[in-house]
Residue, then its C-alpha position, 0 to 999 in steps of 0.5 A: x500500500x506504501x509503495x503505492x502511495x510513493x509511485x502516485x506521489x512522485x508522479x504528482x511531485x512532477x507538477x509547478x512549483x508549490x508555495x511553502x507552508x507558514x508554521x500555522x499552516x504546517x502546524x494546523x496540518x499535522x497536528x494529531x497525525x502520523x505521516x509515513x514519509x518517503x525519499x526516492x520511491x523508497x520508505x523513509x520514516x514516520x513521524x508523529x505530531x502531538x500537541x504543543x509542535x512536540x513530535x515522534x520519530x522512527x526510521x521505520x524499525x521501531x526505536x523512536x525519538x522523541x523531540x520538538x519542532x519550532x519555526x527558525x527566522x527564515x521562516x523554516x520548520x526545525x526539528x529538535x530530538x532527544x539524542x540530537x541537540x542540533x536542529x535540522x530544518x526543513x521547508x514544508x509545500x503542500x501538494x495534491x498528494x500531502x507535504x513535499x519537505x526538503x532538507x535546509x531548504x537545499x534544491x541539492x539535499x534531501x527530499x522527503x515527500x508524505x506517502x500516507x497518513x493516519x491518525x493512529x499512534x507509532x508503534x514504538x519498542x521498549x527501552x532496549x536493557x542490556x546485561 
């Protein structure tokens, strides 16, 4: 079904340029959602947004990190995790198939696009306990 989502969405990815989404709008779009993400006709990961712009992360193998997003002076959306003090920011468009997100805003960098989306919470594993 994923795979589906994808083939659809970078057809739909071929269409004009799309203005870039203000934290409201970015806000009023994800809030209560979980949004699978791809990258190259490929499965990315997962995030999902709770209230007060705080967020869920897992490169889809279940160890999820928790953190917050913030809009930057340039207008951009910056995520901050538990285990990565540094932020990394990211413009957000809409398209007719959900959110195209690129990475600092790098024509170059990486592309993520929103390859379906749901209203159920991740699943995430325990903490791993070690000997």
């Amino acid at each position: 079904m994923i795979r589906h989502a994808l083939l659809a969405l970078a057809t739909a990815l071929a269409s004009p340029a799309l203005a870039e989404m203000s934290a409201a709008e970015f806000e009023a779009y994800t809030t209560g959602k979980t949004l699978y993400f791809g990258s190259n006709g490929r499965e990315y990961g997962v995030e999902e947004y709770m209230e007060d712009r705080r967020v869920r992360w897992s490169f889809l193998d279940g160890r999820c990190r928790e953190g917050e997003w913030y809009e930057d002076s340039r207008g951009m959306i910056c995520f901050v995790y538990e285990d990565t003090p540094e932020p990394q920011c990211w413009s957000f468009k809409r398209s007719a198939a959900g959110l195209v997100a690129r990475f600092e805003d790098d024509p170059e960098g990486t592309e993520l696009y929103e390859a379906t989306q749901n209203r159920e919470p991740m699943m995430c594993l325990g903490p791993e306990i070690g000997v």
